[in-house]
N, C-alpha and C positions, 0 to 999 in steps of 0.2 A: 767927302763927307765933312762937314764944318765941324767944328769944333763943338760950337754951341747945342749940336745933336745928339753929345755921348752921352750915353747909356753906361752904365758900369755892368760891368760882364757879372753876368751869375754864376753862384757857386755850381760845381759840376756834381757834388755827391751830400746826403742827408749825415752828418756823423754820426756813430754810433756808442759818443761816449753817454755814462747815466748821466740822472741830471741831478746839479748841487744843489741842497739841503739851502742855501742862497738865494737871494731875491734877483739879485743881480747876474748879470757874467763876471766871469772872472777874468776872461780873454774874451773878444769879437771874434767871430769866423771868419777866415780871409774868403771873400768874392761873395758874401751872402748881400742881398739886397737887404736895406734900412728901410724899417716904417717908422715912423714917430710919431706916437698920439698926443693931443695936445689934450690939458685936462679941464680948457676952458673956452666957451665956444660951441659951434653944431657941431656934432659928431658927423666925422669923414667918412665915408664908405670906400676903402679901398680894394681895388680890382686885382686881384692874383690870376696866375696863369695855371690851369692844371691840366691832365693829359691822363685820358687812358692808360691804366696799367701802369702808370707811374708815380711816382712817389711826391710829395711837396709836404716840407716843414716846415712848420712856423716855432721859433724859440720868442720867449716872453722873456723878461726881465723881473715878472712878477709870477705868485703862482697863482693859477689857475681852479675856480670850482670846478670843481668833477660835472655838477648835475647843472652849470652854467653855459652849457657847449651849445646852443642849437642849431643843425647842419640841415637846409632846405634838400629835399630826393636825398636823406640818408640813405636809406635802401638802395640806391645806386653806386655807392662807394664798396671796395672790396675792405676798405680796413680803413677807419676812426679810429686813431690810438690818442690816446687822452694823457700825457704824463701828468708830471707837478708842476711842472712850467713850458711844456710842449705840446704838439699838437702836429699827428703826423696824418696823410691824409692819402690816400690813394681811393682815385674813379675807378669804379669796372668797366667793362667793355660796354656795356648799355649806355654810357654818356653819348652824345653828338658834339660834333664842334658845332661851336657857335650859342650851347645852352648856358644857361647861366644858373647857380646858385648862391644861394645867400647863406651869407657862415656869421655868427655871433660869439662870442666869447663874454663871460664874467670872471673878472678877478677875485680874489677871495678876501684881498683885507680891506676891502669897503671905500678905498680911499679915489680920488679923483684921477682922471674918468673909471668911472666905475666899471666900460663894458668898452668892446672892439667890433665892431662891423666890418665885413669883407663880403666882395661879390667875386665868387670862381668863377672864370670863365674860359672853357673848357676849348682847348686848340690842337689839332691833329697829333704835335709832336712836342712841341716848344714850352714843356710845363717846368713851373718853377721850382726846382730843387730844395731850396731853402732862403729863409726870407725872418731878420731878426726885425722882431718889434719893442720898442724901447716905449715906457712909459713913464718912466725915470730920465732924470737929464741923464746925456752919455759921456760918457769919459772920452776924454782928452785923444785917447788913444786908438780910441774908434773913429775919431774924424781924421787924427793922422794917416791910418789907415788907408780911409775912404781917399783922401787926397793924393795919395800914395798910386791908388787903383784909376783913380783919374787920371794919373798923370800917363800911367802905363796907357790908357785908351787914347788917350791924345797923340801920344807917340804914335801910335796902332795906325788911328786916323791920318795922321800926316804920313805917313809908308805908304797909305793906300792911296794919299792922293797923288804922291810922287807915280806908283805904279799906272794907275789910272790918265794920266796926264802923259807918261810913257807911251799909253795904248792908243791913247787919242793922237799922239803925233806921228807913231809908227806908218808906215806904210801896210797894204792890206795881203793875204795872201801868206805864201811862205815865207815871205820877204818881212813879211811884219811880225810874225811868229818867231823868225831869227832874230830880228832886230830887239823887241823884249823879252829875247833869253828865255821865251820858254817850249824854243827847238834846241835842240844839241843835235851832238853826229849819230846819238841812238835814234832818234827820229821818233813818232807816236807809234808803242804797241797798243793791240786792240785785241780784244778776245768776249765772244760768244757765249754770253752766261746764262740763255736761257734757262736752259732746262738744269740750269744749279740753283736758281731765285727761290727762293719760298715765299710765294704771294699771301698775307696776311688775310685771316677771315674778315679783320678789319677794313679792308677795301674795297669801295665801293665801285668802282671799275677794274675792267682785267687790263693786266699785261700781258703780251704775247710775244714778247719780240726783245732780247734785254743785250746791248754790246755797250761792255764799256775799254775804255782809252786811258792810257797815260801816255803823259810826255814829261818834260823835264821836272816841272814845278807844279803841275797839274793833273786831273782826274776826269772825268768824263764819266758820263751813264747817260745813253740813249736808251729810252725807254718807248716800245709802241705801245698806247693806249687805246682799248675800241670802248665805244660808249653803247650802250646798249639801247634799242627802241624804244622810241618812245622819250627818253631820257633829252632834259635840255642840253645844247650845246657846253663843253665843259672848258675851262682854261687855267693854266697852273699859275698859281699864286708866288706860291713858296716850295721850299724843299728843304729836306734834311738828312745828311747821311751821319751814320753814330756808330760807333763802333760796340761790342762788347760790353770795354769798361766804362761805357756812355762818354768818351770821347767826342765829338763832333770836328768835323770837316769844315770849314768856314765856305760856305756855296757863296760863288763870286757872282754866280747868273744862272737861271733858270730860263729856257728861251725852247719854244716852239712857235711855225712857223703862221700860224691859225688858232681860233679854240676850235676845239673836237666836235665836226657836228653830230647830229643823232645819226647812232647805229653806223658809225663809221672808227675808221683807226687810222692816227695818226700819230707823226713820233714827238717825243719832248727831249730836251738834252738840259741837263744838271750836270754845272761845270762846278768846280771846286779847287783850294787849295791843296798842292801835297806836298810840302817841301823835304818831308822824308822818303825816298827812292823805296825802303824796305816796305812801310806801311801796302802791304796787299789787301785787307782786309782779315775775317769779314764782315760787313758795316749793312744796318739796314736800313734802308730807304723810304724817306717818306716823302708824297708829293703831294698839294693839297690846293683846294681851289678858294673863292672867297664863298665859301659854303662847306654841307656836310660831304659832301664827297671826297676822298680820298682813293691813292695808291699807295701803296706798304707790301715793301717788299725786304725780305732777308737773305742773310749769305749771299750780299754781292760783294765777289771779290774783283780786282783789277790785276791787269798784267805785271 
């Protein structure tokens, strides 16, 4: 992965302290994505990420009209919470991936730019936590920060091209498995989680079939997928396993052999990071295609 491509990692959780009587932060949130609105110029329309049943914060720097808020398909959110300088948002389950809405904001001291535009765009799993918007210059501290968080993802990046480059020179087979360390003398356990998975009402194709793998450094979920009549051929995009306390797995590859034609079953295997041996679970599972269809599944554990 170049360099030139990081992303700065999202914060993993909404905090829940009040909010300051302050116009400003007192502190940045470490891992929150930055917006910046500029107060002169076309107003930007920025694209947030939200997700079903989950949560996404926006913290302001300024405060907020109350009766300034206006959310396109409100009625499809399970909760709008409105602070003084926040704005928390959770979709209900009636959303689709791939819909989109339009969110607006007014400030309340009149002053330039007056308002914020955003387009939600609703994705299987991957919604965004929390996301600070500044409309005020930021302090010194906050870019520290931020460069701080780069630099962590750059290191990130160059591991995985060292790993990767590992993979690519390795030989194939068990031979190549020993060779990037992630065979040992315990060898891969595998264990039968069907009938432990809790399939989500949210998905739109069944599983039938659930074994997953560990080996050294690694995880496994082979998953069978049948598509139903009628129904276009399907193929996996992405995936996501999350624990609990909304941990995430870092999926190294998502690989099935075909897309799924109609009214047939076939397997998918979502690989992943585990460099903790304990980590069993339980984590739930999501697989998702460049459409609305999904699979989501719960309580998968590993060996």
């Amino acid at each position: 992965m170049p360099s030139s491509s990081i992303v700065v990692i999202l914060g993993l959780a909404l905090t829940s302290a009040a909010a300051s009587a302050q116009s400003e932060f007192s502190a940045s949130i470490p891992g929150a994505r930055r917006i910046e609105l500029r107060p002169d110029g076309n107003p930007t329309v920025f694209e947030v990420v939200v997700s079903a049943g989950r949560s996404t914060g926006l913290y302001f720097d300024s405060d907020l009209m109350g009766d300034g808020i206006d959310l396109e398909g409100r009625e499809r959110f399970t909760l709008v919470d409105v602070g003084q300088a926040t704005l928390r948002l959770v979709p209900s389950s009636r959303v689709m991936p791939g819909e989109r809405f339009r969110l607006s904001v007014r400030f309340k001291d009149g002053a330039a730019p007056l308002s914020a535009a955003f387009l939600l765009r609703v994705h299987p799993a991957k919604a965004e936590p929390l996301i600070e918007v500044y409309r005020a210059k930021r302090t010194i501290e906050t870019y520290q920060q931020e460069a701080d968080e780069i630099r962590s993802e750059l290191l990130h990046c160059q591991q995985e091209n060292v790993r990767l480059k590992a993979e690519h020179d390795a030989p194939g087979g068990l031979a190549g498995l020993l060779a990037t360390g992630a065979l040992d003398e315990s060898g891969i356990a595998a264990r039968l989680v069907t009938k432990d998975v809790l399939q989500s009402s949210a998905s739109t194709l069944a599983a039938t079939f659930v074994i997953t793998y560990r080996a050294k450094k690694e995880v496994a979920v082979a998953v069978h997928v049948a598509t139903k009549a009628g129904d276009q051929p399907w193929s996996a995009k992405g995936a996501l396993l999350r624990s609990k306390s909304g941990a995430e797995l870092k999926v190294l590859r998502v690989w099935q052999e075909q897309p799924i034609p109609t009214d047939e079953l076939r397997r998918i295997v979502v690989e992943a990071e585990a460099p903790e041996a304990g980590v069993q679970g339980p984590y739930s599972l999501t697989i998702w295609e460049d459409g609305p269809r999904t699979v989501t599944l719960g309580n998968v554990t590993f060996p």
